[in-house]
C-alpha positions in Angstrom: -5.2 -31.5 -32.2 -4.7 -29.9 -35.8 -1.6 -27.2 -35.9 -4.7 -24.7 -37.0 -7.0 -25.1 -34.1 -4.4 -25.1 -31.9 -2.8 -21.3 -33.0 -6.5 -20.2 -33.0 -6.4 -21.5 -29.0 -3.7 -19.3 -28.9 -4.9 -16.0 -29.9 -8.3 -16.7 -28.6 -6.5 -17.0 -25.0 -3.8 -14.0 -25.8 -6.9 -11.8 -26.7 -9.0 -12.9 -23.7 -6.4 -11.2 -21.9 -8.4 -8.5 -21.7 -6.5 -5.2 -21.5 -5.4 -4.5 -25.1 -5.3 -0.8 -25.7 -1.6 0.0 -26.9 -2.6 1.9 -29.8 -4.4 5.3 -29.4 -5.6 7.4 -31.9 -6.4 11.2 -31.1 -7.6 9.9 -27.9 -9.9 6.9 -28.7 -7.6 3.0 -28.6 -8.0 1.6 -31.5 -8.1 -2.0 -29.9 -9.6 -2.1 -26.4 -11.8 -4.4 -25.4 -14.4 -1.4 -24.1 -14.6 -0.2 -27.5 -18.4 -1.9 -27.4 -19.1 0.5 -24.9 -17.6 3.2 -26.1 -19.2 3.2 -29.5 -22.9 2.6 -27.2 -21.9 6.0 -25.5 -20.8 8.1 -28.9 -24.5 7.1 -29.9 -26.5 7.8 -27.1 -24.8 10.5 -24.9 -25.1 13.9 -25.3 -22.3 16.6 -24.8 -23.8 17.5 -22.1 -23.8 14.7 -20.4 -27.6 13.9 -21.2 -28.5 10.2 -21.7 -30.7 8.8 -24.2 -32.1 6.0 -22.5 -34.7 5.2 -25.3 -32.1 4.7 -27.7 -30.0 2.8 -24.9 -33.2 0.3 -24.7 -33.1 -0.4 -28.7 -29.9 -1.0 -28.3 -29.9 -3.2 -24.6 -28.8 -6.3 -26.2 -25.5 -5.1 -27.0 -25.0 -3.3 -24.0 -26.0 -7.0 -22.5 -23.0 -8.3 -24.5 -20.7 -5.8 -23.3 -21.6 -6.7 -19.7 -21.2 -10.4 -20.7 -17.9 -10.2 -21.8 -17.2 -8.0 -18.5 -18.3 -11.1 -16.4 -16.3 -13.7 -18.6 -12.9 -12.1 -18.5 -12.7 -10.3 -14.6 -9.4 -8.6 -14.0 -6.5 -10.8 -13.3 -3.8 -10.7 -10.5 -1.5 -9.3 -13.7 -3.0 -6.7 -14.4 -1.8 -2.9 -13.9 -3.6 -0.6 -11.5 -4.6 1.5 -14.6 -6.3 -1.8 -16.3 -8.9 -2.9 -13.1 -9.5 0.8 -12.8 -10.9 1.2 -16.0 -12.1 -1.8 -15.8 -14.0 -0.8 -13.0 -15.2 2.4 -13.7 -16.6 1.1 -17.2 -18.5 -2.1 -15.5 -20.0 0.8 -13.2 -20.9 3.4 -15.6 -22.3 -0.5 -18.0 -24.3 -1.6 -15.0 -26.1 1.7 -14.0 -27.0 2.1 -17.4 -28.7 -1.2 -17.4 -30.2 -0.7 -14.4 -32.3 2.0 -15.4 -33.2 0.6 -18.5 -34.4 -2.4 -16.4 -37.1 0.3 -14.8 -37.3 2.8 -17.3 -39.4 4.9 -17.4 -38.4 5.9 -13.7 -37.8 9.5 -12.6 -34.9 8.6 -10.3 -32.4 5.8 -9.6 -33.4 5.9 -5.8 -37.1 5.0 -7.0 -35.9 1.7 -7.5 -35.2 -1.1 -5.0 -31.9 -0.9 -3.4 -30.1 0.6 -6.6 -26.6 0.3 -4.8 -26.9 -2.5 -2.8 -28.7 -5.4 -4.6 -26.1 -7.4 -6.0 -27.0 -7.8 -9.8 -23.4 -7.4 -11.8 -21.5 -10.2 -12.3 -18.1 -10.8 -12.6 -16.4 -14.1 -12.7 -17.8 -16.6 -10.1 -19.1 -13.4 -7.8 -21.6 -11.2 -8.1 -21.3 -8.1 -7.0 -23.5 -4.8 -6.2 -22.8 -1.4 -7.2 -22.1 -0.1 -4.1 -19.2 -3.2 -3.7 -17.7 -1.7 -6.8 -17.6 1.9 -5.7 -16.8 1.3 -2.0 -15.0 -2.2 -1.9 -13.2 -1.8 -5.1 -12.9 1.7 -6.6 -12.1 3.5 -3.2 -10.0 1.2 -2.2 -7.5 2.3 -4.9 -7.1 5.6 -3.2 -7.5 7.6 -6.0 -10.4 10.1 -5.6 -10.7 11.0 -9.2 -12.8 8.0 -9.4 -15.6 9.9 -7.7 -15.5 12.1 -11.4 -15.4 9.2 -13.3 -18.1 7.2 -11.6 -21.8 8.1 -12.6 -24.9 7.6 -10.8 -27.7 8.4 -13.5 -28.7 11.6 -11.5 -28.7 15.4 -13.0 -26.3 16.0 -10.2 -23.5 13.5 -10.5 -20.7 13.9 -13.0 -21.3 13.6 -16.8 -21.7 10.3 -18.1 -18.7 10.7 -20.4 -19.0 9.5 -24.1 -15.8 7.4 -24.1 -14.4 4.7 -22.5 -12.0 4.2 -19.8 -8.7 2.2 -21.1 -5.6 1.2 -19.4 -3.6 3.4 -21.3 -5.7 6.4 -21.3 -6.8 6.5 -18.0 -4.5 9.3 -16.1 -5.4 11.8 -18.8 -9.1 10.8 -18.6 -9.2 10.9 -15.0 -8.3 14.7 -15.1 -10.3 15.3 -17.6 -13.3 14.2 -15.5 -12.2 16.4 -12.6 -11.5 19.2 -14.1 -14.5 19.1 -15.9 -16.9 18.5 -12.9 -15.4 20.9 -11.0 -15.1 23.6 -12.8 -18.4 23.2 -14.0 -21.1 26.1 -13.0 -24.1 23.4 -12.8 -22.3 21.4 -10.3 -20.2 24.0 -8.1 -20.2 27.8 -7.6 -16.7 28.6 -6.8 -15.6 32.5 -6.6 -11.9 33.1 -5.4 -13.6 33.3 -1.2 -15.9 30.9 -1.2 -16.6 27.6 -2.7 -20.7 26.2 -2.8 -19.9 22.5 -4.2 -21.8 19.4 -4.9 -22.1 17.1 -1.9 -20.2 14.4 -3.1 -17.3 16.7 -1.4 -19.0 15.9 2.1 -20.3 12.6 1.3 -16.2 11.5 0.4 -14.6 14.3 2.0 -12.0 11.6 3.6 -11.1 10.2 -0.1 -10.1 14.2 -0.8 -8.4 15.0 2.3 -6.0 11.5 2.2 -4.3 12.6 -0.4 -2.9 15.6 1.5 -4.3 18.9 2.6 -7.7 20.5 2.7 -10.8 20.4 0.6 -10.0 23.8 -0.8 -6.0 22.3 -1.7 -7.4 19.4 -3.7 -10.1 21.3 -5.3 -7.0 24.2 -6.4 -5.5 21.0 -7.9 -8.2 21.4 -10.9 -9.7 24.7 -10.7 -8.9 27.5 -13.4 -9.1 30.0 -10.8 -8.0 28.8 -7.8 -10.0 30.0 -4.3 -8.5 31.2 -1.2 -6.9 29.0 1.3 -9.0 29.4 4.3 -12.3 30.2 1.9 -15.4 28.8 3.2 -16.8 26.0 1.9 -20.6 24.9 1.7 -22.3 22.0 0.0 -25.0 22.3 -2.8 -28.5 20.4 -2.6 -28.1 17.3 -4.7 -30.4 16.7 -7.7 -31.0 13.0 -8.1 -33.7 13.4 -11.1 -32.6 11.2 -13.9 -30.4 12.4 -16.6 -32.7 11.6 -19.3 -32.2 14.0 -22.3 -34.4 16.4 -22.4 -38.1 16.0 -24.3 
């Protein structure tokens, strides 16, 4: 084999790695292989957390690509917690996206068939459903902040952020994305005596509790104002119409 073609081996495999994201830059890595999907959500998300799915269609085939390169390079037995977590959250956030834009126009992702249980993401030699991300994967890491992190296309669920998730940024984003859902007035209603929050607080109350105390202790984890211990907590209706910007 020429000397040539066999260095290019060589960085080809080193980059196939997968997590590079050393260098950051006022928050965004400057070498991350989820950069492809973080330059698809500068362009088609909105602050507040709106998505353009129209623009998302005219741009599918490079959200396709993204996904490919998902499937080609799954997370090795090397890797850090902080690398298949990001890794994970980004293949979710990639594969919801491309779900609705196989259905769009659709007014909710529970108008179409089995959204979180058909298995149509593939990664390596598996494929694997949504729901096996989130419940067999994500959970399983016992971090709840994932449930921030994670969205499901609905006005209710956390903000599609506009970045992506990288190895080295991912404790800072991961606060970021609870404090921001829940201390946001569209989501929850929280008053120092009582807390109204969005159901996902029922739905994974056990994922809050485990990680010691009460509902109300993790949510003081995040809150600016924090509510009374003891406060009574109830849980918002959930609004599962798509989070399509606005006409």
């Amino acid at each position: 084999m020429p000397r040539f073609v066999f260095i290019g081996l060589l960085l080809l495999v080193s980059y196939s790695g997968m997590p590079q994201d050393k260098n950051v830059s006022q928050g965004r890595s400057t070498t991350s292989p989820h950069m492809a999907w973080e330059d698809l959500l500068q362009e088609h998300v909105q602050e507040d957390g709106r998505v353009d799915y129209k623009g998302f269609l005219r741009d599918k085939q490079r959200l396709d690509s993204y996904l490919e390169t998902l499937a080609l390079q799954p997370p090795k037995e090397q890797w850090s917690t902080q690398a298949r977590m990001a890794y994970y959250i980004n293949l979710y956030n990639a594969g919801t996206v491309a779900l609705i834009l196989e259905n769009y126009p659709v007014n909710s992702i529970r108008d179409i068939d089995r959204p979180w249980v058909k298995k149509r993401i593939q990664v390596g030699a598996e494929r694997l459903s949504l729901g096996d991300i989130e419940h067999k994967i994500l959970r399983k890491m016992g971090d709840a902040r994932i449930h921030f992190a994670i969205n499901c296309a609905s006005i209710s669920c956390p903000k599609l952020p506009a970045y992506a998730f990288t190895e080295s940024g991912i404790e800072s984003q991961l606060n970021q994305a609870a404090r921001g859902f829940i201390n946001d007035p569209q989501r929850n209603t929280i008053s120092p005596k009582q807390a109204e929050v969005s159901k996902i607080f029922k739905w994974f109350r056990s994922d809050f509790k485990a990680e010691g105390g009460s509902l109300v202790d993790y949510l003081n984890r995040f809150l600016d104002e924090p509510v009374s211990k003891g406060s009574q907590v109830k849980f918002l209706p959930y609004d599962w119409a798509l989070n399509d910007i606005l006409p």
